[in-house]
Structure formats: structure tokens, C-alpha cells
N, C-alpha and C positions, 0 to 999 in steps of 0.2 A: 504494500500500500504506500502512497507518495504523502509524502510528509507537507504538512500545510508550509513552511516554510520553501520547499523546494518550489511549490505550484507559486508560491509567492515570488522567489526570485525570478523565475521562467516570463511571468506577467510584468514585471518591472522591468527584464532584460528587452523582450518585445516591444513594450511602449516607450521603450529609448532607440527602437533602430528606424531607418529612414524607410519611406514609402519606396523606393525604388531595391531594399531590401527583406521588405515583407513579402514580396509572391516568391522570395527563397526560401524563406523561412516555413510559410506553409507547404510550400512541395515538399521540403523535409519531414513535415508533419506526416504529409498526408503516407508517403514513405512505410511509417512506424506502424500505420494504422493497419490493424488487420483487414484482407478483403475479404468479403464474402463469397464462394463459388457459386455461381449461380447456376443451378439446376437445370439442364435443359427441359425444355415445356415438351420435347416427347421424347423420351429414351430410346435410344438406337435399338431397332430389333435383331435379335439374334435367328436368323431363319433353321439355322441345327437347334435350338432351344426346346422345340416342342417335339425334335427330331427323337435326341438322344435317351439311351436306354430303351427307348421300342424298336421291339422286338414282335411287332406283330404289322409292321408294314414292308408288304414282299416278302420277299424270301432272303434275308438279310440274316435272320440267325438263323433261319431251320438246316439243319443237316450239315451245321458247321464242322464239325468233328470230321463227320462223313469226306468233305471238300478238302479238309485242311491235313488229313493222316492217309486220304487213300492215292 
């Protein structure tokens, strides 16, 4: 947690620097600031997603053994 005296100097040091070096000082800010990811509004589809683990479309697992030892 920041100590009232720290918030304190930071405000004093700011309101002593020139207007032509305040928009440095906030790009620095802005810098520090965490960004939020933002979530895309439709999540990429994965088309193997409803694929995987079935094993009842074609003929994809039957007779594996069979295919794979004979």
C-alpha cells in the first residue's frame, strides 16, 4: 500500500513541472497501468472440437487393431 506521504510528494512533484512536460509524465503513467485483455466478442472455433474422441463417425476407430497388426 503507498504511503500518504509518497502520493503526497508525486502531487507536488507534478504540479511543479511544465505543460510541455506533462503529456510525458502521463505516458509514463499510463505505462505502469495494468491493461485489461479484452475478450474477443466471438471465440475462435475449433472445427476438430466436437471432432475429437468420437469414435462413432465412419469408420475411424472400428477395426483398428485389425488395420494396424494385420
Amino acid at each position: 500500500m503507498q504511503s500518504t506521504s509518497s502520493r503526497q510528494q508525486l502531487l507536488k512533484a507534478i504540479a511543479q513541472l511544465s505543460d510541455q512536460q506533462l503529456p510525458i509524465v502521463l505516458r509514463f503513467i499510463q505505462t505502469l497501468q495494468p491493461n485489461p485483455i479484452a475478450a474477443p466478442a466471438h471465440p475462435p472455433t475449433d472445427p476438430l472440437a466436437n471432432f475429437i474422441g468420437a469414435n462413432t463417425h465412419g469408420n475411424l476407430a472400428q477395426a483398428i487393431d485389425e488395420t494396424l497388426y494385420d
